[in-house]
C-alpha positions in Angstrom: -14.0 -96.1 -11.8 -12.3 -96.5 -8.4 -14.4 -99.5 -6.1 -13.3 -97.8 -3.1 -12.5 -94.5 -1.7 -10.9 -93.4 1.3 -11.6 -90.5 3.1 -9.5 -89.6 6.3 -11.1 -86.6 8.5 -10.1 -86.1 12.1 -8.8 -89.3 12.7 -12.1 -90.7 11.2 -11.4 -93.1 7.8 -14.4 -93.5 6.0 -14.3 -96.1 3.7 -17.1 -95.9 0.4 -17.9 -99.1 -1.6 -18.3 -97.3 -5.3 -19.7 -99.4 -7.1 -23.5 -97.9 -7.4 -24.3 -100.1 -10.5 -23.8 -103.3 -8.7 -25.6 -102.0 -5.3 -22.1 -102.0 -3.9 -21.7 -105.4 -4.4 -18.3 -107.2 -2.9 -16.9 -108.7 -6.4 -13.1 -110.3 -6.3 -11.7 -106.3 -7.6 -13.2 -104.6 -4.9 -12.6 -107.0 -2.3 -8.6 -106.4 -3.6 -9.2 -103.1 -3.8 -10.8 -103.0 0.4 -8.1 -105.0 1.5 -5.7 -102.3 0.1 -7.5 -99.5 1.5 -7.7 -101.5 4.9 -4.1 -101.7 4.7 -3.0 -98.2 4.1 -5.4 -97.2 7.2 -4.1 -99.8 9.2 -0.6 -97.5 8.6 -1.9 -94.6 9.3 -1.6 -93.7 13.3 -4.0 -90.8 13.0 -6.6 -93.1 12.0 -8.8 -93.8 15.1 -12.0 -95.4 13.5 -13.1 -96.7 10.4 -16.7 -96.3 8.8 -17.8 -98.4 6.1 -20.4 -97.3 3.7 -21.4 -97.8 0.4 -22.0 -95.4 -2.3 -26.0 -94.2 -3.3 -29.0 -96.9 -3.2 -28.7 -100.2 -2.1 -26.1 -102.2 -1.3 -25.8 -106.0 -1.6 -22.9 -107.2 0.5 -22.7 -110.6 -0.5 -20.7 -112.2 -2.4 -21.2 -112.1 -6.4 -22.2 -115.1 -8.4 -19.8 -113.9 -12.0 -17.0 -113.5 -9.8 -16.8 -116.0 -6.8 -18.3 -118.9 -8.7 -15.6 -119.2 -11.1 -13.1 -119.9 -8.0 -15.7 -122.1 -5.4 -15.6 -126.0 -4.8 -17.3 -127.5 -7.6 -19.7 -128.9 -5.1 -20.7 -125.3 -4.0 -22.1 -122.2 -5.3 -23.0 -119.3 -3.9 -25.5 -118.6 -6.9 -27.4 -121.4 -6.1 -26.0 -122.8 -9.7 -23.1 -125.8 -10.1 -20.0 -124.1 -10.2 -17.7 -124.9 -13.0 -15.0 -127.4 -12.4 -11.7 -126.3 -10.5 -8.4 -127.9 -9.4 -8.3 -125.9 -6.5 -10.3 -123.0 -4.5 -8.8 -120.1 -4.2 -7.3 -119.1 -1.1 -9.7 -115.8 -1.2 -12.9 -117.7 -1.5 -14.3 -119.6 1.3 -17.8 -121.8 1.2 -21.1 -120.2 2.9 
């Protein structure tokens, strides 16, 4: 399944988090996956506005505790749980 889609309409880029399942939330994939969207609007000089959305139900727009604690400061979490240990953080994470 795709995380997100694009949809370009008079100059209007509407951007869908698909990921229903999760209530849209923003795991390490999708947030790869937004950025790459972000980017290919960002080229496009028709584009005008972007609207985020996400797909049906709910949507959680945090961060995920599978996928951000396995690269968060062993001192933080943002589960609430001890992270596992790491060397180093990864430069896409970032403490709450």
């Amino acid at each position: 399944m795709t995380e997100v889609l694009l949809n370009v309409t008079d100059g209007v880029a509407t951007v869908t988090f698909n990921r229903p399942e999760s209530m849209n939330a923003l795991d390490i994939a999708t947030k790869d996956a937004l950025l790459a969207t972000l980017v290919q609007v960002a080229e496009d000089s028709a584009v005008r506005c972007v609207v985020l959305t996400g797909q049906a139900g709910p949507s959680a727009w945090d961060r995920t505790c599978e996928s951000m604690s396995r690269c968060c400061p062993p001192e933080t979490s943002p589960c609430g749980q001890r992270c596992p240990s790491t060397t180093t953080p990864s430069s896409s994470c970032s403490p709450r």
